[in-house]
MARBA-3410 file (N, C-alpha, C, O; in Angstrom, 1 decimal):
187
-2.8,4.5,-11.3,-2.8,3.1,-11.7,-4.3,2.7,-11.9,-5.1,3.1,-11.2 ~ -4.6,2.0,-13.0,-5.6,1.4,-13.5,-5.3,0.1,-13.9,-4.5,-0.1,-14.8 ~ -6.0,-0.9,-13.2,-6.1,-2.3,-13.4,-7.2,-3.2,-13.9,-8.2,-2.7,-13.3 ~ -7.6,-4.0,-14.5,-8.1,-4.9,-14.9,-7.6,-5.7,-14.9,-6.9,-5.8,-15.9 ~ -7.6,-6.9,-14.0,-7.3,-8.0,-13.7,-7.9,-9.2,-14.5,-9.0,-9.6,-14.2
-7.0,-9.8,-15.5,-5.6,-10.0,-15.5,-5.0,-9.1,-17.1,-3.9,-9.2,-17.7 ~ -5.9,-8.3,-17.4,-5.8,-8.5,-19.2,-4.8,-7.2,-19.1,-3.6,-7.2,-19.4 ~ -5.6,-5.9,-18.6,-5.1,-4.8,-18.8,-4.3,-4.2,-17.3,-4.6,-4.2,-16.1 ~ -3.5,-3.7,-17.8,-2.5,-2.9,-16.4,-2.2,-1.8,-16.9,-2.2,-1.8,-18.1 ~ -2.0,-0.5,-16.2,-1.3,0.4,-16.5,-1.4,0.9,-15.2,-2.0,0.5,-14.2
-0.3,2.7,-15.5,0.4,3.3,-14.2,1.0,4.5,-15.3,1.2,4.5,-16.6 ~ 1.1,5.6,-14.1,1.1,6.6,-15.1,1.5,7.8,-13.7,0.6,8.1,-12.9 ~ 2.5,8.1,-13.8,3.6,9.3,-13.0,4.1,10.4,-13.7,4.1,10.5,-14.9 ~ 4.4,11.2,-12.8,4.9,12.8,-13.5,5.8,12.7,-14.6,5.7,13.5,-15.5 ~ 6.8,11.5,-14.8,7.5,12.0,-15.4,7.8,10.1,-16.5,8.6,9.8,-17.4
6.9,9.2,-15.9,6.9,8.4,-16.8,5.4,7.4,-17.2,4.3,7.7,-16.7 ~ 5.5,6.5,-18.0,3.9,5.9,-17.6,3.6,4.8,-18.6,4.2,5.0,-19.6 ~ 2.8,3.3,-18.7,3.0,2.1,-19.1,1.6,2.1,-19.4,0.7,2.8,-19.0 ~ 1.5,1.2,-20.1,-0.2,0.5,-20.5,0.5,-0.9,-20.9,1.6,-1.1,-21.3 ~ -0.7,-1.8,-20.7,-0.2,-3.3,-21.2,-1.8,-4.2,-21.6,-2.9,-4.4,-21.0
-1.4,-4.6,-22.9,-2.9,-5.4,-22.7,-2.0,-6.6,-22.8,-0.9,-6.7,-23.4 ~ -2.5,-7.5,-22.3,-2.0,-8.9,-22.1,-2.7,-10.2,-23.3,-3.7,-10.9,-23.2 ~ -2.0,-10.2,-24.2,-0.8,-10.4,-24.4,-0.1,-9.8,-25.7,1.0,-9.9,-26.1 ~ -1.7,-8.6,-26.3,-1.1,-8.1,-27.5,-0.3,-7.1,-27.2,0.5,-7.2,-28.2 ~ 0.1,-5.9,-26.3,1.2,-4.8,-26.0,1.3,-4.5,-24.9,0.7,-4.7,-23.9
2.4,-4.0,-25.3,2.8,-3.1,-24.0,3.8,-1.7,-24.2,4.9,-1.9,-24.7 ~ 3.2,-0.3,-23.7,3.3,0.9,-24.7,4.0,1.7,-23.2,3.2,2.0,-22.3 ~ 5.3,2.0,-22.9,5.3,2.9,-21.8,6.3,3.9,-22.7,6.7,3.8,-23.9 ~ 6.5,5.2,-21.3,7.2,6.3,-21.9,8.0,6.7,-20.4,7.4,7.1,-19.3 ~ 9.4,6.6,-20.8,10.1,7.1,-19.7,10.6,8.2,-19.9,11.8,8.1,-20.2
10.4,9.4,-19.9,11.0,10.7,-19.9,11.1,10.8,-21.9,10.2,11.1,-22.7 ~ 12.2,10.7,-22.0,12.2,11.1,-23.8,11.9,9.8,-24.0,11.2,9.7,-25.0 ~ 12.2,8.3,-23.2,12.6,7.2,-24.4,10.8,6.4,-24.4,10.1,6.3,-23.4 ~ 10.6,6.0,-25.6,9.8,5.7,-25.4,9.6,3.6,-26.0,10.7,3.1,-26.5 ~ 8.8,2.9,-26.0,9.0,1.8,-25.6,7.4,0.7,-26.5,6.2,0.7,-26.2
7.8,0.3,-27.0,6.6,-0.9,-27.6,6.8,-2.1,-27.5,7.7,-2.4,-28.4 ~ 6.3,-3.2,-26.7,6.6,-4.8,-26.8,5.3,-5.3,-27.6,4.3,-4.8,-27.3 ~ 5.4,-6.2,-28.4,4.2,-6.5,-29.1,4.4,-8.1,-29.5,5.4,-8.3,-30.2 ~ 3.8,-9.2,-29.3,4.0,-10.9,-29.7,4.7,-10.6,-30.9,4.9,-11.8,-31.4 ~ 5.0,-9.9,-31.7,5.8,-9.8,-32.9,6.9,-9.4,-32.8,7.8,-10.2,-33.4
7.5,-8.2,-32.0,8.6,-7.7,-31.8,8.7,-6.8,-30.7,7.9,-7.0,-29.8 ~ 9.7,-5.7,-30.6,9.6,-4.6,-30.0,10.4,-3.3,-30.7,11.2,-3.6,-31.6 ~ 10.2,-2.0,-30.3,10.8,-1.0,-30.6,10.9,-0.3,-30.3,10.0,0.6,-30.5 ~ 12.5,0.3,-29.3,12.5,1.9,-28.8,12.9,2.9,-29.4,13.8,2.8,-30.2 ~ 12.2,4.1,-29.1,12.7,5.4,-29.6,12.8,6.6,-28.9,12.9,6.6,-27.7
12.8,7.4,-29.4,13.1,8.5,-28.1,12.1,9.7,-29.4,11.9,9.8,-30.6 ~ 11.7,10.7,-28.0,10.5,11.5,-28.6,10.6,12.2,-30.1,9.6,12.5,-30.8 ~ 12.6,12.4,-30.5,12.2,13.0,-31.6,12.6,12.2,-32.5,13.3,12.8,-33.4 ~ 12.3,10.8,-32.5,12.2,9.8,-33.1,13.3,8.8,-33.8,13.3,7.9,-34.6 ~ 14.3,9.3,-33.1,15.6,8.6,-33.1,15.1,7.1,-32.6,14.3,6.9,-31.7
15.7,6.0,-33.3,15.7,4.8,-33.3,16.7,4.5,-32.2,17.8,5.1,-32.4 ~ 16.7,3.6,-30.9,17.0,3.0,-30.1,17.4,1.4,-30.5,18.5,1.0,-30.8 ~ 16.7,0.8,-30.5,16.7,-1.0,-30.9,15.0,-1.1,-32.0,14.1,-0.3,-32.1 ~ 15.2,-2.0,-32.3,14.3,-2.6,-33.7,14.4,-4.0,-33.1,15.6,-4.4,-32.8 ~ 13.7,-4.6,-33.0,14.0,-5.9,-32.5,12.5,-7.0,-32.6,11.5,-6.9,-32.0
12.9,-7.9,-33.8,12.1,-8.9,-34.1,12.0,-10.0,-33.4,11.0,-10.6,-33.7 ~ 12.8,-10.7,-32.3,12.5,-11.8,-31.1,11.8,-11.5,-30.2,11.8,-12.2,-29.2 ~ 11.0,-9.9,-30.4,10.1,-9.9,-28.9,9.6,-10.7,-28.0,9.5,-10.9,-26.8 ~ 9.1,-11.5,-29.4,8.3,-12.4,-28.0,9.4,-13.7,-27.5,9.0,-14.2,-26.5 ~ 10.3,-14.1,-27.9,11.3,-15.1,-27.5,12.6,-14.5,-26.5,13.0,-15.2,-25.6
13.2,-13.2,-26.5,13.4,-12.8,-26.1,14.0,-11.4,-26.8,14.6,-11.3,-27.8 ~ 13.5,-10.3,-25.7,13.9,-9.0,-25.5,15.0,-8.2,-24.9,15.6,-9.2,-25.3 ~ 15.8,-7.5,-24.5,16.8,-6.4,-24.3,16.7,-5.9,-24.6,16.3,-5.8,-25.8 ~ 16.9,-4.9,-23.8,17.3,-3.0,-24.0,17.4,-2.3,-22.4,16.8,-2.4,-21.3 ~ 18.2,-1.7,-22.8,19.1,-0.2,-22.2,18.9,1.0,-22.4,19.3,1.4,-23.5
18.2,2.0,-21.4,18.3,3.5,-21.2,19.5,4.1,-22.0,20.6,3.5,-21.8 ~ 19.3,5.2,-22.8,20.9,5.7,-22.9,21.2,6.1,-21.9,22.2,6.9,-22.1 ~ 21.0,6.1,-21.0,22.3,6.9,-19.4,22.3,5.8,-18.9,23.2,5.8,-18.1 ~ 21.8,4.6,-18.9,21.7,3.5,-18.1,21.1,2.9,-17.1,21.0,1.8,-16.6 ~ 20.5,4.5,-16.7,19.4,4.1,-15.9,18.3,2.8,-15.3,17.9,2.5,-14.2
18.2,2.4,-16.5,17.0,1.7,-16.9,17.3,0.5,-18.0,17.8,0.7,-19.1 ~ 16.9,-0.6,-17.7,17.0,-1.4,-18.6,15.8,-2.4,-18.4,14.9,-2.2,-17.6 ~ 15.8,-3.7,-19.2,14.3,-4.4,-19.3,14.9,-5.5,-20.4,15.6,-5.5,-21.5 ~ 14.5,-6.5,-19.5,14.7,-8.0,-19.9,13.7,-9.0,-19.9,13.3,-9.5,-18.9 ~ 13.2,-9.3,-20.9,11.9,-9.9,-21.7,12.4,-11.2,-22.1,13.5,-11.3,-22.7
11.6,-12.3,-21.7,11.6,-13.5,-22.6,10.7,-14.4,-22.4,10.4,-15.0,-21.4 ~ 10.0,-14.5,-23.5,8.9,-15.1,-24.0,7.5,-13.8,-23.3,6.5,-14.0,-22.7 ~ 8.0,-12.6,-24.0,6.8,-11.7,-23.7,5.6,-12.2,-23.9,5.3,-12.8,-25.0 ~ 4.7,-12.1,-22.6,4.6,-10.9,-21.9,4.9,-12.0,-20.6,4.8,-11.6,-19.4 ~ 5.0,-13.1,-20.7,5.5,-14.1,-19.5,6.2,-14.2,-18.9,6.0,-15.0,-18.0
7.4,-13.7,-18.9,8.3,-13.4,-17.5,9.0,-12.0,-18.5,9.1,-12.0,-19.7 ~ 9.3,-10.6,-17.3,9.3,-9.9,-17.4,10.4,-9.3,-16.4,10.0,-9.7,-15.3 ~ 11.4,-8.6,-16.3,12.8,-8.1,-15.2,12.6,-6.7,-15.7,12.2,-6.4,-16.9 ~ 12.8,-6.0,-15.0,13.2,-4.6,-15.4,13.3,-3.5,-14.2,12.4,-3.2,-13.4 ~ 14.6,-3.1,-14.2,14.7,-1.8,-13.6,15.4,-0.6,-13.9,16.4,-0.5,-14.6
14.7,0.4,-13.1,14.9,1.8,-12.8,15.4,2.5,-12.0,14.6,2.9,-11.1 ~ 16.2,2.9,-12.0,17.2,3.4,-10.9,17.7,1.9,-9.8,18.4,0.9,-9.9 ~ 16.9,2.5,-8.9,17.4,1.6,-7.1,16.2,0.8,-7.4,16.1,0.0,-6.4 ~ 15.0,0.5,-8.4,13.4,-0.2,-8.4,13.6,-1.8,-9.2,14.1,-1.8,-10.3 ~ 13.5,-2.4,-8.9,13.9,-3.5,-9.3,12.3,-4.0,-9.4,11.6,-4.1,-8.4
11.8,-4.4,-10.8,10.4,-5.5,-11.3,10.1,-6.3,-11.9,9.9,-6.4,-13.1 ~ 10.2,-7.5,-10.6,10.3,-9.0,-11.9,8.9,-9.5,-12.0,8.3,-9.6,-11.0 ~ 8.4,-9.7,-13.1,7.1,-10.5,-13.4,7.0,-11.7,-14.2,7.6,-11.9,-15.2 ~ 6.0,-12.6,-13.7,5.7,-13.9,-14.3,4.0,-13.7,-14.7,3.2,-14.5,-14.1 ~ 3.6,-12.8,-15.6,2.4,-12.8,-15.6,2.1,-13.9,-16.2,2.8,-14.7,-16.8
0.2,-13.9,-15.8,-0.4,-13.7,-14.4,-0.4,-14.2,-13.7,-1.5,-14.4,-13.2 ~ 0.9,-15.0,-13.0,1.1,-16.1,-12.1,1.8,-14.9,-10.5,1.3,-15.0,-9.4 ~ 2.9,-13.9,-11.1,3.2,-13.1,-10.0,3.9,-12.1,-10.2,4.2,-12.1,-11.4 ~ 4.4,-11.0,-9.6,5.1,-9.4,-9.7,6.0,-9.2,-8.1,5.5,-9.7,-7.1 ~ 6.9,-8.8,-8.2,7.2,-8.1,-7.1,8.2,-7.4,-7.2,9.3,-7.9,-7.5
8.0,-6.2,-7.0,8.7,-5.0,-7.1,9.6,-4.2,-5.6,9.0,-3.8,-4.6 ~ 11.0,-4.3,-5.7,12.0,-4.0,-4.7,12.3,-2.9,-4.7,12.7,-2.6,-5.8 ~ 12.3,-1.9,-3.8,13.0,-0.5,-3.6,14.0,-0.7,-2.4,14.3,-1.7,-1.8 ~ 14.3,0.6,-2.1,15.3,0.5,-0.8,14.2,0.7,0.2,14.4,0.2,1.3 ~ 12.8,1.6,-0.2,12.3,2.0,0.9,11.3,0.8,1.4,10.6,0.9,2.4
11.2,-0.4,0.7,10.5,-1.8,0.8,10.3,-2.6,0.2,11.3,-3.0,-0.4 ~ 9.1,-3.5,-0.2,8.8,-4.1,-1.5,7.4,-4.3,-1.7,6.8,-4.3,-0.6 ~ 6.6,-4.6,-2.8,5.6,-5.4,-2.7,5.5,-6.0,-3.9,6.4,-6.2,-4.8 ~ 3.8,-6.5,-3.8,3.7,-7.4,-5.2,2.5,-7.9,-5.3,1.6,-7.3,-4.7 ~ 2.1,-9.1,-6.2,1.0,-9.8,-6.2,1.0,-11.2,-6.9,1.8,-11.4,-7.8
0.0,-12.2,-6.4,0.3,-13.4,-7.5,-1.0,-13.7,-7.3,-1.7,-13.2,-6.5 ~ -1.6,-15.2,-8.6,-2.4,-15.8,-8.2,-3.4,-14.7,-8.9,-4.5,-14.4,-8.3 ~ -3.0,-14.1,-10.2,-3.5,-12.9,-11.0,-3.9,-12.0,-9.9,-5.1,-11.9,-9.9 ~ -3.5,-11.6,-9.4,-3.8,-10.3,-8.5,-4.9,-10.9,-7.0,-5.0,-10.2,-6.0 ~ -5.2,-11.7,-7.0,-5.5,-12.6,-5.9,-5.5,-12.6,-5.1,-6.4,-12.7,-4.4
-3.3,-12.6,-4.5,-2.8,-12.2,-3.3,-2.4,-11.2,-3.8,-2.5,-10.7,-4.9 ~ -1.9,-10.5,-2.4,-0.9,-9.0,-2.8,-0.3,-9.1,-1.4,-0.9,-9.6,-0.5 ~ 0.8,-8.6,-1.3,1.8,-8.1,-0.1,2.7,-6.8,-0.6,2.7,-6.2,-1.7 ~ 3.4,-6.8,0.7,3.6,-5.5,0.8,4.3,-5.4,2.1,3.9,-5.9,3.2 ~ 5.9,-4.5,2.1,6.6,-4.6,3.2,6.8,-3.4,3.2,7.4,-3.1,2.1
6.8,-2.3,4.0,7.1,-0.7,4.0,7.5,-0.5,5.2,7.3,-1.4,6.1 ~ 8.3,1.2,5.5,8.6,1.4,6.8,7.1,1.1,7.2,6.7,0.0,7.1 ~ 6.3,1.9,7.5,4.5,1.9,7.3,3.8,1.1,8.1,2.9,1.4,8.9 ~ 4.6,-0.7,7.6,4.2,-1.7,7.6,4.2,-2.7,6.9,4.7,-2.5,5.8 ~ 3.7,-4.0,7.2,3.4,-5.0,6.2,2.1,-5.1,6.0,1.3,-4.6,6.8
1.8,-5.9,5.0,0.0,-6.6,4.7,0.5,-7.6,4.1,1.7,-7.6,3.8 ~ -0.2,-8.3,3.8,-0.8,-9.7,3.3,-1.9,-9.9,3.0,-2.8,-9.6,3.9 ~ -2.3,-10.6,1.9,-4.1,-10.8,1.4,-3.9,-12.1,0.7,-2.7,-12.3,0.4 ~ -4.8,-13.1,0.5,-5.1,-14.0,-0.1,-6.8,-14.1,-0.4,-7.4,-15.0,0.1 ~ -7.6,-13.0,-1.3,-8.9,-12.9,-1.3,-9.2,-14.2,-2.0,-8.6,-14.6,-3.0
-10.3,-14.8,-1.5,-10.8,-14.2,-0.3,-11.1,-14.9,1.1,-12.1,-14.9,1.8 ~ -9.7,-15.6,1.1,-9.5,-16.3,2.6,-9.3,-15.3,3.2,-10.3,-14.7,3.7 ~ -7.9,-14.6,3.3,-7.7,-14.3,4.2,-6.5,-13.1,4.2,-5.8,-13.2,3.2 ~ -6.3,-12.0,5.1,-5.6,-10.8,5.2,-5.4,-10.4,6.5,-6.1,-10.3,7.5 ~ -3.8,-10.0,6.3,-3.2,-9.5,7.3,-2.8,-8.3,7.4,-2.2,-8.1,6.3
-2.6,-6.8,8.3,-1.9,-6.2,8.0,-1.6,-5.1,9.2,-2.4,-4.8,10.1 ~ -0.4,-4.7,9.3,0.0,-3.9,10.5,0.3,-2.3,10.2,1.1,-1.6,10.8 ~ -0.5,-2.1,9.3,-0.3,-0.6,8.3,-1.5,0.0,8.9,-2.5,-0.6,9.0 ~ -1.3,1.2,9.3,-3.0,2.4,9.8,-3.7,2.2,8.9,-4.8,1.7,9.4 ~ -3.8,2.2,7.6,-4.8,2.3,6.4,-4.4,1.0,5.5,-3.3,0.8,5.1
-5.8,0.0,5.2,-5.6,-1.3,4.9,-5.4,-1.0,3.2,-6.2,-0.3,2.6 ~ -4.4,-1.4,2.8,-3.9,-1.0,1.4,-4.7,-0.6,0.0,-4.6,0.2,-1.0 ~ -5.8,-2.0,0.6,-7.2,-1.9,-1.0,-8.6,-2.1,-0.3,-8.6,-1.7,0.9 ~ -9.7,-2.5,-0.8,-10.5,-2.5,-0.1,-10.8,-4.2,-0.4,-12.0,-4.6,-0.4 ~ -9.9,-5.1,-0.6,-10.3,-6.3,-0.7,-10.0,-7.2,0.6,-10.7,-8.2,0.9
-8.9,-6.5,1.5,-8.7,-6.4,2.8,-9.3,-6.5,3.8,-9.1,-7.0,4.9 ~ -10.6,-5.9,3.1,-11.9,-5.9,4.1,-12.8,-7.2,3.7,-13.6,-7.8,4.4 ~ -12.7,-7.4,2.9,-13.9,-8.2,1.9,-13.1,-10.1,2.2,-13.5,-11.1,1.5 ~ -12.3,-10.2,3.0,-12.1,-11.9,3.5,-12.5,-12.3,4.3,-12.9,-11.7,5.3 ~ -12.7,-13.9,4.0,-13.2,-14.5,5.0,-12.5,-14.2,6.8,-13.1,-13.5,7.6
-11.4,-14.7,7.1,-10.6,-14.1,8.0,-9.8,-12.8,7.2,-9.5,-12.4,6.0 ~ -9.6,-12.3,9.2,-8.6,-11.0,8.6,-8.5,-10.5,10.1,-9.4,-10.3,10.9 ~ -7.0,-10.2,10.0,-6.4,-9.3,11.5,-5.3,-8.0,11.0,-4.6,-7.9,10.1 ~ -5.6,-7.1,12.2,-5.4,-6.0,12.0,-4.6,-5.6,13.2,-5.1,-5.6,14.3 ~ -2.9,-5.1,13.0,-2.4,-4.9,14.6,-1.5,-3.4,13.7,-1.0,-3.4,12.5
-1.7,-2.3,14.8,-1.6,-1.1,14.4,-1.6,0.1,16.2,-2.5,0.6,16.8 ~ -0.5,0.2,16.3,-0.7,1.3,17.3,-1.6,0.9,18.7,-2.3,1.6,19.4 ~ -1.1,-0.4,18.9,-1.8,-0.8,20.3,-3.0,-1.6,20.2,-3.3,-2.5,20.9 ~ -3.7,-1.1,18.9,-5.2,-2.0,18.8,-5.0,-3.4,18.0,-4.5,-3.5,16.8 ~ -5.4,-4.5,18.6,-5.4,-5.4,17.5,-7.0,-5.9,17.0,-8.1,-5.9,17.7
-6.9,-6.1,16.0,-8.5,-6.9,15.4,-8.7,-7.9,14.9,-8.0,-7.8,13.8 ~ -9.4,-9.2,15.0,-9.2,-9.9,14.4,-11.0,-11.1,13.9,-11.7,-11.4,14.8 ~ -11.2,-11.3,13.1,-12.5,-11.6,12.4,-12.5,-12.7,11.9,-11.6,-12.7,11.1 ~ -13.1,-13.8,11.8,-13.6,-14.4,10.9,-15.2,-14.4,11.0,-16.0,-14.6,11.9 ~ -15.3,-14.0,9.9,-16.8,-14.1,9.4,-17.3,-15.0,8.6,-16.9,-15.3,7.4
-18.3,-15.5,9.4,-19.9,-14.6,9.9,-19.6,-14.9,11.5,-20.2,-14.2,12.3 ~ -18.7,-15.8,12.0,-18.3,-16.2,13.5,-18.1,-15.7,14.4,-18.6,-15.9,15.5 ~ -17.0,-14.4,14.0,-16.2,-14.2,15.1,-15.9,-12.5,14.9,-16.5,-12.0,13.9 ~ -15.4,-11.9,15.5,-14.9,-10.8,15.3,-14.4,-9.9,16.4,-15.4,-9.8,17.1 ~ -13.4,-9.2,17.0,-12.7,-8.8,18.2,-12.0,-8.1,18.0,-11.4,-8.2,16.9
-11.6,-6.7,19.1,-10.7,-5.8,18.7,-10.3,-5.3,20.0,-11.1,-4.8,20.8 ~ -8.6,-5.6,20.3,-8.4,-5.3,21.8,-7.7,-3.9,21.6,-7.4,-3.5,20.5 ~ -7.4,-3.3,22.5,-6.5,-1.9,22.9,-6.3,-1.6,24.5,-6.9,-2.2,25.5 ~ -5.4,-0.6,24.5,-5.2,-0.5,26.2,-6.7,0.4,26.7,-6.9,0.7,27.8 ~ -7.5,0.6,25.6,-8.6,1.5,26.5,-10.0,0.0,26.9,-10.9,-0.1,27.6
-9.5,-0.7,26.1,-10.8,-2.0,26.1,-10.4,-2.7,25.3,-9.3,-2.7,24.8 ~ -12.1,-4.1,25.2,-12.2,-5.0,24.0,-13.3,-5.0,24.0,-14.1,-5.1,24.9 ~ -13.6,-5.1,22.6,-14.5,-5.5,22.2,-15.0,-6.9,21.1,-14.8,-6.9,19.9 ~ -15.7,-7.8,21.7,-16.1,-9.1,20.7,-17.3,-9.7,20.7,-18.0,-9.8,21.7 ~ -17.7,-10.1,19.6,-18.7,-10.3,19.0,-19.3,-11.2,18.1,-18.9,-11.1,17.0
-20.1,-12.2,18.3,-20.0,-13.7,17.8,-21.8,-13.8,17.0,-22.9,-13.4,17.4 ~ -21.4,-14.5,15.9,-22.7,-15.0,15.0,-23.3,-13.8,14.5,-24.5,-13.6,14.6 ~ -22.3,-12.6,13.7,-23.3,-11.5,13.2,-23.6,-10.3,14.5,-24.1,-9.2,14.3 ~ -23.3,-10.7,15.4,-24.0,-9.5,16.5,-24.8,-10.2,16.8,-25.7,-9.4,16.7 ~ -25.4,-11.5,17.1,-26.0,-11.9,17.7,-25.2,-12.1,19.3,-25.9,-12.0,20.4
-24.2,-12.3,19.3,-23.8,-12.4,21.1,-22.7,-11.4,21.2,-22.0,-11.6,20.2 ~ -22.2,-10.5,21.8,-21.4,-9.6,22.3,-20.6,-9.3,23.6,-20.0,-8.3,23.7
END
């Protein structure tokens, strides 16, 4: 995954992969079928160039279907609200207002052009709102913006931590605590 917030997105897997520039395209490839949204129209095809849909209401509204069914994608008023899923993955978007993407194994997402982000996994949850504030109960904090809020707490395997800076900052567990006030000025 490669992001540029809010203009460019893409993502890119073994066996499928997307680019989007906001608001002139959006180019993915799922296995053979392959996929173009453009403020003019859209059009799928498949690698050995078999025509899928031709479709001139791109930007008012969009449809289309996987041939096995897998997969489908519901567009209207591209690139501003966006549905589409794959298999058991379900992805609705209101760019750049919000995203959140459902599996069986959890969900997450972001709004507020990437701003906030959450995130619910066996794993754990997180929460961010950079750069107030982040929460999260996951061993490894998801991005590194996590770190970078004004508040932010951290509960994971007995330790919890919890910060507002430049004020405050604390971290308890069953072996101790530790806290620390004005920068390391008092401890």
């Amino acid at each position: 995954t490669f992001n540029l917030y809010p203009l460019w997105w893409s993502n890119a897997s073994a066996d499928s992969s997307w680019r989007m520039l906001l608001p002139v395209f959006y180019y993915g490839t799922e296995g053979d079928e392959r996929t173009l949204l453009t403020p003019l129209g859209g059009r799928g095809w498949s690698r050995s160039g078999a025509v899928r849909y031709f479709n001139v209401l791109g930007p008012l509204f969009h449809r289309s279907r996987s041939a096995d069914g897998n997969s489908e994608r519901t567009a209207v008023l591209w690139p501003l609200f966006e549905r589409r899923r794959v298999g058991d993955e379900v992805t609705t978007r209101a760019a750049p207002f919000w995203s959140s993407t459902t599996t069986p194994r959890g969900s997450e997402g972001w709004y507020a052009a990437g701003l906030g982000r959450f995130q619910d996994t066996a794993a754990g949850s997180s929460h961010r709102l950079w750069p107030f504030y982040s929460a999260t109960a996951e061993e490894r904090r998801p991005d590194v913006l996590y770190d970078l809020t004004l508040y932010g707490s951290r509960e994971h395997g007995g330790t919890t931590a919890r910060r507002l800076f430049p004020l405050f900052w604390s971290e308890h567990s069953a072996a101790g605590a530790d806290t620390g006030f004005l920068l390391g000025l008092g401890n």
